[in-house]
C-alpha positions as CSV (number, residue, x, y, z in Angstrom):
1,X,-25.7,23.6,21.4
2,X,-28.5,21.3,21.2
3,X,-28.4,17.7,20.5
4,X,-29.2,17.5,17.1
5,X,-26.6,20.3,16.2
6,X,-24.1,18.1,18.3
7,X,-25.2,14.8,16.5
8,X,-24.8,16.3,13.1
9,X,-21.3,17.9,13.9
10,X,-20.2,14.5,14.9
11,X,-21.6,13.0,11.9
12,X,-19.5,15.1,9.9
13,X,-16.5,14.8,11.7
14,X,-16.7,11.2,11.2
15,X,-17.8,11.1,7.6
16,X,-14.6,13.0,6.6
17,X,-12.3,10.7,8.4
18,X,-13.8,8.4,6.4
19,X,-13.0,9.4,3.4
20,X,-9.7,10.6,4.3
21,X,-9.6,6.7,5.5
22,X,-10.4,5.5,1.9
23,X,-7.8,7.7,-0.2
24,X,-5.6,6.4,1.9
25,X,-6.3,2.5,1.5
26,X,-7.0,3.6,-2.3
27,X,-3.3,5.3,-2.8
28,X,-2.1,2.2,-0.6
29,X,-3.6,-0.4,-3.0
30,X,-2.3,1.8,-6.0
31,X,1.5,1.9,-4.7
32,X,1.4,-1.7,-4.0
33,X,0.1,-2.9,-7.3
34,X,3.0,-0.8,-9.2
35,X,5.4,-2.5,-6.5
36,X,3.8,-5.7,-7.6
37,X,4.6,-4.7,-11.1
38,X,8.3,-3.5,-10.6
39,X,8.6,-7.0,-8.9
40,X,7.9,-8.9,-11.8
41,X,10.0,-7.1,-14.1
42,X,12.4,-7.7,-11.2
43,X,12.2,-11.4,-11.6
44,X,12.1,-11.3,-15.5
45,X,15.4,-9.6,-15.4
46,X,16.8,-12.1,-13.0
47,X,15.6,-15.3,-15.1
48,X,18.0,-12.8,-18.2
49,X,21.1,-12.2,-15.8
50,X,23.8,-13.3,-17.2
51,X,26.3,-13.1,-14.5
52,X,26.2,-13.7,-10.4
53,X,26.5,-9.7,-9.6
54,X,23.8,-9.1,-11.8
55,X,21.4,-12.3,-10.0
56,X,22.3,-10.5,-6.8
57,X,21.2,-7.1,-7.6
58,X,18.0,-8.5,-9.0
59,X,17.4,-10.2,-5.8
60,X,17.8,-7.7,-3.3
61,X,15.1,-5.7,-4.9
62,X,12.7,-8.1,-5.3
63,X,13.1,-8.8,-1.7
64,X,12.8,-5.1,-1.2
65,X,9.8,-5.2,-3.4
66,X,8.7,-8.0,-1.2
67,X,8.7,-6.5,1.9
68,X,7.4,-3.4,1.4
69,X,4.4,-5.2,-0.5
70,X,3.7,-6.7,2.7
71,X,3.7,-3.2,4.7
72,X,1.6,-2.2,2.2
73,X,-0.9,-5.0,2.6
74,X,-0.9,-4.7,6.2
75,X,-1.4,-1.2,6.7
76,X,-4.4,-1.8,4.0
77,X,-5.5,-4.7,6.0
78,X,-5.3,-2.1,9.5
79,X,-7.4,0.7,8.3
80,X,-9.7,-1.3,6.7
81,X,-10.5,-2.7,10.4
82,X,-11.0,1.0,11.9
């Protein structure tokens, strides 16, 4: 093959990893701004809980919701590097 042909392949091949790249960091940002939302909802029930069970439950999911915000944010963060 000749150069150009090469050059033009690799363009290509690079272009859709690119875009494969940002519907990734797009469905990323989406997932982590409903986790965002289910987190707040999280705390508004815990500010209504009426008993200590009910506190507890509430917690442990907004930690969850926590943490897995911050996976989201990081893996945004890492392929927004590349």
């Amino acid at each position: 093959m000749k150069t150009k042909k090469l050059v033009k392949r690799l363009q290509e091949l690079l272009d859709s990893e690119q875009r494969t790249q940002n519907r990734q960091i797009e469905a990323l940002e989406k997932v982590v701004e409903k986790l965002e939302r289910k987190e707040q909802h999280f705390r508004e029930k815990l500010s209504l809980a009426e008993s200590e069970e009910q506190r507890l439950k509430f917690g442990g999911k907004i930690a969850i919701c926590q943490a897995q915000r911050e996976k989201g944010i990081a893996a945004i963060k890492e392929l927004r590097e590349d």
